[in-house]
C-alpha positions as CSV (number, residue, x, y, z in Angstrom):
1,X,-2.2,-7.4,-20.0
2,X,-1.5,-10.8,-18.6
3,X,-2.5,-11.4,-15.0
4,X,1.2,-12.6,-13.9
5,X,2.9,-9.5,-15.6
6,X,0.2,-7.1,-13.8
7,X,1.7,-8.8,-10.2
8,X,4.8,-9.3,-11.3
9,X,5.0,-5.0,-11.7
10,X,3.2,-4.3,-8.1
11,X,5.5,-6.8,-6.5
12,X,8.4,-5.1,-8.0
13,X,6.9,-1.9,-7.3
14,X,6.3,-2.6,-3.9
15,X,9.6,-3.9,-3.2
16,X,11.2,-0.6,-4.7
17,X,9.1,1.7,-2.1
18,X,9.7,-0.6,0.7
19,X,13.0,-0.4,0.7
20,X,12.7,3.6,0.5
21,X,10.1,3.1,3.4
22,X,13.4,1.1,5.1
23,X,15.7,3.6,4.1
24,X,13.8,6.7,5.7
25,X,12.7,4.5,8.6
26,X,16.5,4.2,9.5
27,X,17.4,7.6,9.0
28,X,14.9,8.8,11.6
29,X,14.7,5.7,13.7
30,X,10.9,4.8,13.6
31,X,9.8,2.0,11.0
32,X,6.4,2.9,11.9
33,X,6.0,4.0,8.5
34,X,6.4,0.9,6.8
35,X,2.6,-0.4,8.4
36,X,1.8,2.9,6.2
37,X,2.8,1.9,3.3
38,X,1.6,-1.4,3.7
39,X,-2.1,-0.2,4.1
40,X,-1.5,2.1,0.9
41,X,-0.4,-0.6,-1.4
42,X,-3.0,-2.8,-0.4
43,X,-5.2,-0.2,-2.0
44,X,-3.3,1.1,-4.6
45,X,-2.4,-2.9,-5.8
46,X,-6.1,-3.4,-6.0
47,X,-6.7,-0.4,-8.1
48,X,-4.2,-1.4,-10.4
49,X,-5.1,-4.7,-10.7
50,X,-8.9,-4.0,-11.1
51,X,-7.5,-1.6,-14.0
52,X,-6.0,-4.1,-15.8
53,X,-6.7,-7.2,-15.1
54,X,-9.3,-9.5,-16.8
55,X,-12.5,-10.6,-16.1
56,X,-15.7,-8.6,-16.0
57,X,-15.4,-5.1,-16.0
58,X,-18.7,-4.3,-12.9
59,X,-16.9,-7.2,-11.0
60,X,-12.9,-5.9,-11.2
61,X,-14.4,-2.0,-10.9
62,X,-16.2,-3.2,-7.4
63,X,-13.3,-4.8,-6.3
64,X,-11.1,-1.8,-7.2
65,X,-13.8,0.9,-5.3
66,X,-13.4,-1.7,-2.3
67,X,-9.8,-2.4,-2.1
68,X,-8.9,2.1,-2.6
69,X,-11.2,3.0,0.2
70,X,-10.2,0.4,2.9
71,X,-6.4,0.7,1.8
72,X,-6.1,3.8,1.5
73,X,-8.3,4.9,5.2
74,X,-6.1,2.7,6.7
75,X,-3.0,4.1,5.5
76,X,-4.7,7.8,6.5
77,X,-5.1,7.0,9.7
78,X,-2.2,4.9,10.8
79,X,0.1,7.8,9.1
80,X,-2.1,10.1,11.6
81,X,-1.3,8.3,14.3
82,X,2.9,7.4,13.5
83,X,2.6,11.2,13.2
84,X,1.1,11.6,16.6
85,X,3.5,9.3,18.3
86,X,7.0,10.3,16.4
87,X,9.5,10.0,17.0
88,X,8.6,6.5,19.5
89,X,8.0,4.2,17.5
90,X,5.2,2.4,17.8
91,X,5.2,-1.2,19.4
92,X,1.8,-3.0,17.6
């Protein structure tokens, strides 16, 4: 698959869950969550894009490993803390 088409599907992807993020955000007034979901699709575009896209397989399977566990620790633990701190939103 080409490169630009792999992208072109996260970013539409993305913008299709950040606009649920928005949606829920407003309906119980903390867009805390959307940091969330940024962390997670850090991770999750870098798995996806280490699964498909070209190049050398040890290289793209590395990058993928690296990109899931930073993503998606970061996404753990800010969700842990929007949790902790709900309903005020939190001002970072």
């Amino acid at each position: 698959m080409n490169d630009f088409t792999i992208l072109g599907i996260i970013a539409v992807l993305v913008v299709l869950d950040f606009m649920g993020g928005w949606w829920f955000g407003r309906k119980i007034h903390n867009y805390s969550l959307v940091d969330a979901l940024w962390a997670f699709w850090i991770g999750l575009a870098g798995v996806i894009y280490s699964a498909f896209g070209t190049g050398d397989f040890e290289k793209r399977f590395a990058s993928g490993i690296i990109a899931a566990i930073w993503g998606f620790r970061l996404a753990y633990h800010l969700q842990k803390r929007i949790r902790i701190h709900h309903p005020e939103e939190d001002s970072r």
